[in-house]
C-alpha positions as CSV (number, residue, x, y, z in Angstrom):
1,X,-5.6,-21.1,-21.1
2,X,-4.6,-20.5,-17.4
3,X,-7.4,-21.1,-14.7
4,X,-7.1,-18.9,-11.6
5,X,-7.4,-19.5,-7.6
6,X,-8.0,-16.3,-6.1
7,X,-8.1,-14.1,-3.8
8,X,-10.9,-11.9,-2.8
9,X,-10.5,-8.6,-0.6
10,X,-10.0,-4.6,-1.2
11,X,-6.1,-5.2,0.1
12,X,-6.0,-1.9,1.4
13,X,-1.8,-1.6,2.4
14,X,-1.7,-5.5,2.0
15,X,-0.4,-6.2,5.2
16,X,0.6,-9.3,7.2
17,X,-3.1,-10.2,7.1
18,X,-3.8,-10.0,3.4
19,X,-0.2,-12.0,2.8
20,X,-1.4,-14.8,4.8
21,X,-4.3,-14.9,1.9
22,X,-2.2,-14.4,-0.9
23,X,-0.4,-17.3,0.6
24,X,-2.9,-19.8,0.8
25,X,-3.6,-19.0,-2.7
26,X,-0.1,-19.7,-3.6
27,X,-0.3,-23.0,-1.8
28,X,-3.4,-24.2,-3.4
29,X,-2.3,-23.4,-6.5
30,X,-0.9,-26.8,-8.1
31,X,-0.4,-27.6,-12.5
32,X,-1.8,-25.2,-14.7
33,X,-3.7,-23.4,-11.6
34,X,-2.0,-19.7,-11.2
35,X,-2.3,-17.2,-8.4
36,X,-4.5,-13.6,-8.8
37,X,-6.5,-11.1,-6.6
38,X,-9.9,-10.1,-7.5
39,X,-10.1,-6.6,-5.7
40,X,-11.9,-3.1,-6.1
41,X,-11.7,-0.1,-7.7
42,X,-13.1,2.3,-4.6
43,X,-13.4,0.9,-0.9
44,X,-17.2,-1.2,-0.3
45,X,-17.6,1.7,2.1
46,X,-18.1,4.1,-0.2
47,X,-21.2,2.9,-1.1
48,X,-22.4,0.6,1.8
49,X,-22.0,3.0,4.8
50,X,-21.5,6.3,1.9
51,X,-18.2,7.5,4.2
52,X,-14.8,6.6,2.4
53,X,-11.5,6.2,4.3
54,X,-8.4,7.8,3.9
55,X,-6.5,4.6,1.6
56,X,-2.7,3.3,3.0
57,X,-1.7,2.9,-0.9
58,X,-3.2,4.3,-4.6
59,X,-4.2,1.8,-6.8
60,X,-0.9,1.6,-8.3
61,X,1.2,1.1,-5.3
62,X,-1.9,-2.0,-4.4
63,X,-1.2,-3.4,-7.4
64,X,2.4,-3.3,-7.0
65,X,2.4,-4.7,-3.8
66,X,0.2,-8.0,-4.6
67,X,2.5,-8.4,-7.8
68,X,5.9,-8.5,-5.6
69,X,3.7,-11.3,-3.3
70,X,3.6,-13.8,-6.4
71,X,0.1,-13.1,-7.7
72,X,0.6,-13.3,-11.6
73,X,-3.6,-11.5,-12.1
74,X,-5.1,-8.5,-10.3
75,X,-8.8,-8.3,-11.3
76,X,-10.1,-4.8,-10.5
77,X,-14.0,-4.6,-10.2
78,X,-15.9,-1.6,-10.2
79,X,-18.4,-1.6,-7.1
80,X,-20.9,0.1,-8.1
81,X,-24.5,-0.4,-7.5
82,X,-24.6,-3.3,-9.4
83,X,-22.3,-4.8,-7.9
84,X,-23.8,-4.3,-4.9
85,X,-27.1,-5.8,-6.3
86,X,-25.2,-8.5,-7.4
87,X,-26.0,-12.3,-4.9
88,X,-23.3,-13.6,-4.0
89,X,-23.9,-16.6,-5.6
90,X,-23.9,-14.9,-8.9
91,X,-20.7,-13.0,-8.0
92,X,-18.8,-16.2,-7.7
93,X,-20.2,-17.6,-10.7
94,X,-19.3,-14.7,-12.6
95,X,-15.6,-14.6,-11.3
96,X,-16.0,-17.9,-13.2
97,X,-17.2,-17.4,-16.2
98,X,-15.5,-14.0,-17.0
99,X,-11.9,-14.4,-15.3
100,X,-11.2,-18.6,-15.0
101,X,-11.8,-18.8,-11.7
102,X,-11.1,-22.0,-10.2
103,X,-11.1,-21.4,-6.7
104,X,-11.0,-19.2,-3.9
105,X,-9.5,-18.0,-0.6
106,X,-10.9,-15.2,1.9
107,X,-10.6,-13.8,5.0
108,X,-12.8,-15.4,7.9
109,X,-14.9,-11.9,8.0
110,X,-15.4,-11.5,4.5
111,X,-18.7,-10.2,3.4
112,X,-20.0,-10.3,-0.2
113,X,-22.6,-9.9,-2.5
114,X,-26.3,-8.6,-2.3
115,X,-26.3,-7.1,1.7
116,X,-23.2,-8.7,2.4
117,X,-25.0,-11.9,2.7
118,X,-22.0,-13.9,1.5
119,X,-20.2,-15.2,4.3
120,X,-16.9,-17.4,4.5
121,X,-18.9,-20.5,5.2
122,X,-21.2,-19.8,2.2
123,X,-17.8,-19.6,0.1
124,X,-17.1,-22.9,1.7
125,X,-20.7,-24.4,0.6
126,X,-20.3,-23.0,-2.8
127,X,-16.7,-24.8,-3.3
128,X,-17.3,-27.7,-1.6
129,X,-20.6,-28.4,-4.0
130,X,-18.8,-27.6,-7.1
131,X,-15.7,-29.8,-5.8
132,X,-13.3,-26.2,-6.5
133,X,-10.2,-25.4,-3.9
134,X,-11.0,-23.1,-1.0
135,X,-9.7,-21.9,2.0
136,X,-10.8,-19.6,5.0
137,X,-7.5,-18.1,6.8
138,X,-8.6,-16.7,10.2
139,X,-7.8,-12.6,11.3
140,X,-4.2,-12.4,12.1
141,X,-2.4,-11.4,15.9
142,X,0.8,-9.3,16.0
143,X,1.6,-8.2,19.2
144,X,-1.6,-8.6,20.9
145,X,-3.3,-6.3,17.8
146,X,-5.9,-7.6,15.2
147,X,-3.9,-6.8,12.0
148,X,-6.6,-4.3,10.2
149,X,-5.8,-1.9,7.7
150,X,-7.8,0.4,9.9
151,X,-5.4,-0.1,12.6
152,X,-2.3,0.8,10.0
153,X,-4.2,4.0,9.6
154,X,-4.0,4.9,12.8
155,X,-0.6,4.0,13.4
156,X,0.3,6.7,10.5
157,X,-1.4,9.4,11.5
158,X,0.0,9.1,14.9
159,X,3.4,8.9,13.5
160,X,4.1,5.2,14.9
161,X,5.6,4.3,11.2
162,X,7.6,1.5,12.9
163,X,4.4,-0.3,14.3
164,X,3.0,0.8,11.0
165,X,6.0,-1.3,9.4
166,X,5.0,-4.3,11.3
167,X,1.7,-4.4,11.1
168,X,2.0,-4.2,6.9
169,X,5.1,-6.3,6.7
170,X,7.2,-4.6,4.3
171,X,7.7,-0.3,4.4
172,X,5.2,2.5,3.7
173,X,5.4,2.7,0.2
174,X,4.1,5.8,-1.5
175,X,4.4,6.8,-4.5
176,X,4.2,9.5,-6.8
177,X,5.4,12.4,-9.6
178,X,8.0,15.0,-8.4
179,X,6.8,18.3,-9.4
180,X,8.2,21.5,-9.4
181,X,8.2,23.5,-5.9
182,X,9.8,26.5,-4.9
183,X,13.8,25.0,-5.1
184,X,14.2,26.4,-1.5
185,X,16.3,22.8,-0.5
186,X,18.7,24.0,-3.5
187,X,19.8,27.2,-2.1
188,X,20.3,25.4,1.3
189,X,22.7,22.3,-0.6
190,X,19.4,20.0,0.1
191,X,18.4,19.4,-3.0
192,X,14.6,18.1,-1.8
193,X,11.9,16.4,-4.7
194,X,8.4,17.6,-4.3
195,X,6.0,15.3,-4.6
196,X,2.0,15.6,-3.8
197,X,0.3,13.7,-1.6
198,X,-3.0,12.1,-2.8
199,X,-5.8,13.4,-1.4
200,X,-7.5,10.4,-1.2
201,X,-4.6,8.8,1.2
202,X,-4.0,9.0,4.7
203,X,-1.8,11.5,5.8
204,X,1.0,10.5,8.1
205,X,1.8,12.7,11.0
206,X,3.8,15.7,10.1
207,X,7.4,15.2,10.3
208,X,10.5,13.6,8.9
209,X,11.0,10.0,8.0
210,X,13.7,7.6,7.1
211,X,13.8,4.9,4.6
212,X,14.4,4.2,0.8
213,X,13.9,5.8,-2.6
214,X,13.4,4.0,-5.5
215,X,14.4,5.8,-9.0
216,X,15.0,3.8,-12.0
217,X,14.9,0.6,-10.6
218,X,17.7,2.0,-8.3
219,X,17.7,2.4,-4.5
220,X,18.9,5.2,-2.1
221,X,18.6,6.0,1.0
222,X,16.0,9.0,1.8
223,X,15.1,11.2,4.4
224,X,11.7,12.9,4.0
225,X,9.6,15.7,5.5
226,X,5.9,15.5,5.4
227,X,4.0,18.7,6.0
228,X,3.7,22.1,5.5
229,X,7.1,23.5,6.0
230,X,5.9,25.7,8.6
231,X,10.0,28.0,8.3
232,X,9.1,28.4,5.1
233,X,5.7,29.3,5.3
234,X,4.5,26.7,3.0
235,X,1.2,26.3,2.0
236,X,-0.6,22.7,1.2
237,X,0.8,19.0,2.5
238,X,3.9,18.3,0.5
239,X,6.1,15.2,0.6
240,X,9.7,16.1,0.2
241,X,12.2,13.4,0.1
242,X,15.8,14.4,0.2
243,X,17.5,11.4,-1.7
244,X,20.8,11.0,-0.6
245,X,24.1,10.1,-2.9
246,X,21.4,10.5,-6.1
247,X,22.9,13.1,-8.6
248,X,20.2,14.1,-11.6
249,X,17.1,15.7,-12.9
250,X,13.6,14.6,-11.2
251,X,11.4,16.5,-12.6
252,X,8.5,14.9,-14.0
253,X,9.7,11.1,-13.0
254,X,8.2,9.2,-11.3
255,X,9.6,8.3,-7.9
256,X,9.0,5.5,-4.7
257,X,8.8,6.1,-1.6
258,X,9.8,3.4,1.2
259,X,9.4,4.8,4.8
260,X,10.4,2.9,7.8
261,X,11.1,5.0,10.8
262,X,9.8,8.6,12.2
263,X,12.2,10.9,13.1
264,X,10.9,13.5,14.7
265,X,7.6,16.1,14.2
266,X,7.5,18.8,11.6
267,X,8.7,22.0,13.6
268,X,9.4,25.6,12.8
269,X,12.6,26.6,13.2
270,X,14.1,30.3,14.1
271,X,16.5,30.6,11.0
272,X,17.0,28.5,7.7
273,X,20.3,27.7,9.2
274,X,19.1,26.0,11.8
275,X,16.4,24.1,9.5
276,X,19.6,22.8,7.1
277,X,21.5,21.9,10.5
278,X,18.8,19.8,11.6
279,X,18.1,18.2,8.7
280,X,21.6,17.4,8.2
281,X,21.2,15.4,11.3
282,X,18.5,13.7,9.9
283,X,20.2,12.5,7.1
284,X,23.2,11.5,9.2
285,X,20.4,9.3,11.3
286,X,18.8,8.2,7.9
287,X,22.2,6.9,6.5
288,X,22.5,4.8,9.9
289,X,19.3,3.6,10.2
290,X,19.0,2.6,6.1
291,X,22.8,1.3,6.0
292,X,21.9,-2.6,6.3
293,X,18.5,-2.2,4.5
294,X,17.1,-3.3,1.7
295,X,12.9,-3.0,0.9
296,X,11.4,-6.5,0.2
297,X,9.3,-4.3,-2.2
298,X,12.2,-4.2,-4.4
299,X,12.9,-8.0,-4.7
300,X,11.0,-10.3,-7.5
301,X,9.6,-9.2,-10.6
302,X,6.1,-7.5,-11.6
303,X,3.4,-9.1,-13.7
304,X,0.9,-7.6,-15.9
305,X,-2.1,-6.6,-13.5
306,X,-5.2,-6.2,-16.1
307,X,-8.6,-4.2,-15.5
C-alpha cells in the first residue's frame, strides 16, 4: 500500500505559488512515500463568506494541471457544512486514516478546519508530535506581485494574458466541448470551433488570443476570439478557436485550449470582409508568436486522480 505526503489547498489555476507546494511535496517524498493534493470540490468561499469567485480552471483542467506537476493522487473533498464543522485536528487525522496520509505541506496562510482555526504553525505542532514530514513554503514574489489566484483573475479580465502567463507558470488552459454554432467562419474559409465558456469561470476580456490547441494528443497553433461577435450580431459569450493547419470534424470532441498572448479587443467591423482580413492577420501574428512554442502542459504523463 502507498502512503501519501500531500498537499493541501483549493489550487485554483495552480500557479507559480501552488508549484512551489507541489514541490516540496515532491522533495519530501522519499521510499514508498508518493506525491498527491488533497483539494475541494467548490471554493471555501462559498460557504465561509457565501460569495463564490469566478474559477481560472474547471475541475478537470485542476486536476489536469497538478497531474502534469508530478502528483500521482488528487483527493477531492466536498466542503460542505461538515466540513466546515470539522477541527482541524480531526481533519488531519482523517486525511490519515481515510487516504494514507503521511505528511503534509501548505502554504504559510493556510487556514483550516472548524473557523479556520488551523494555521500553518498548528500543521507544524501536529507533525512535529506525530514525528510525520511537513513543510510551510512562504507566499511567492514575481515581479514585485504576491502570486494569488485572485490576482490571475484580474490579469484576465483585463486582458493582460501575458502577466496572466507568468503569474500561473504554464498557458491559460481552458477547456471544453465544441458544439455546433452558426458555421459563419466556414463560409468566410475560417473554419472556427465553438466551444462554451463555463459559467462558473472567469471571463477573459473580449478579444482575440494566441496560443495552442490540443486535439488528440496533437498540438496546433490557434488563434481565438472570445466574445460576442458583435459583426455578427451574436448573442451569449462564445470561445471560438480557429485551429490552424488541423483538417477534420470537431463536433462533439473534446478540445484544449492554451492561451498565451492577447491580440487585440473584440471589435465590430463594417463588412465580413474586413472581419476575415483581420483575422487573417491574426493568424499570421499567431503562427509567429506560437512557431518556437511548445505548452509545458503537454509534456509528462497523467495519473489516475480519484474522488
Amino acid at each position: 500500500m502507498n502512503h501519501y505526503i500531500y498537499a493541501l489547498g483549493f489550487f485554483d489555476g495552480v500557479h507559480i505559488g501552488h508549484q512551489a507546494l507541489l514541490k516540496a511535496v515532491r522533495d519530501l517524498c522519499s521510499g514508498d512515500t508518493r506525491p498527491g493534493v488533497i483539494t475541494f470540490a467548490a471554493h471555501p468561499d462559498t460557504l465561509v463568506t457565501g460569495q463564490t469567485p469566478k474559477l481560472i480552471n474547471t475541475p478537470q483542467d485542476r486536476v489536469k494541471l497538478l497531474k502534469r506537476y508530478g502528483m500521482e493522487r488528487v483527493v477531492t473533498l466536498p466542503f460542505d457544512k461538515k466540513m466546515c464543522a470539522t477541527s482541524w485536528q480531526d481533519f488531519l487525522a482523517g486525511l490519515q486514516s481515510s487516504y494514507a496520509a503521511v505528511g503534509f505541506v501548505c502554504g504559510e496562510d493556510f487556514r483550516f478546519g472548524y473557523r479556520g482555526q488551523g494555521t500553518a504553525d498548528s500543521l507544524g505542532d501536529y507533525c512535529k508530535a506525530r514525528h510525520l514530514p511537513w513543510a510551510v513554503v512562504p507566499e511567492q514574489i514575481k515581479e514585485g506581485i504576491r502570486v494569488s489566484s485572485t490576482a490571475i483573475r484580474q490579469e484576465l479580465e483585463e486582458g493582460h494574458m501575458e502577466k496572466a502567463v507568468s503569474l500561473l507558470g504554464h498557458p491559460y488552459l481552458l477547456t471544453g466541448q465544441v458544439v455546433h454554432g452558426k458555421q459563419l467562419g466556414r463560409t468566410l474559409g475560417i473554419p472556427t470551433a465553438n466551444i462554451l465558456l463555463p459559467p462558473e469561470l472567469v471571463t477573459p476580456r473580449f478579444g482575440v488570443y494566441a496560443g495552442l490547441a490540443e486535439v488528440e494528443g496533437k498540438t496546433y497553433s490557434a488563434v481565438t476570439n472570445i466574445g460576442v461577435r458583435p459583426t455578427v450580431h451574436g448573442t451569449g459569450i462564445t470561445v471560438e478557436p480557429w485551429i490552424l493547419d488541423y483538417t477534420g470534424d470537431l463536433y462533439d470532441r473534446t478540445i484544449s485550449l492554451h492561451l498565451t498572448h492577447f491580440l487585440r479587443p473584440e471589435r465590430k467591423f463594417d463588412s465580413l470582409e474586413a472581419l476575415k482580413a483581420e483575422i487573417e492577420r491574426n493568424a499570421e501574428q499567431t503562427r509567429a508568436l506560437t512557431a518556437t512554442e511548445k505548452s509545458p502542459l503537454l509534456l509528462g504523463e497523467g495519473v489516475r486522480a480519484e474522488p
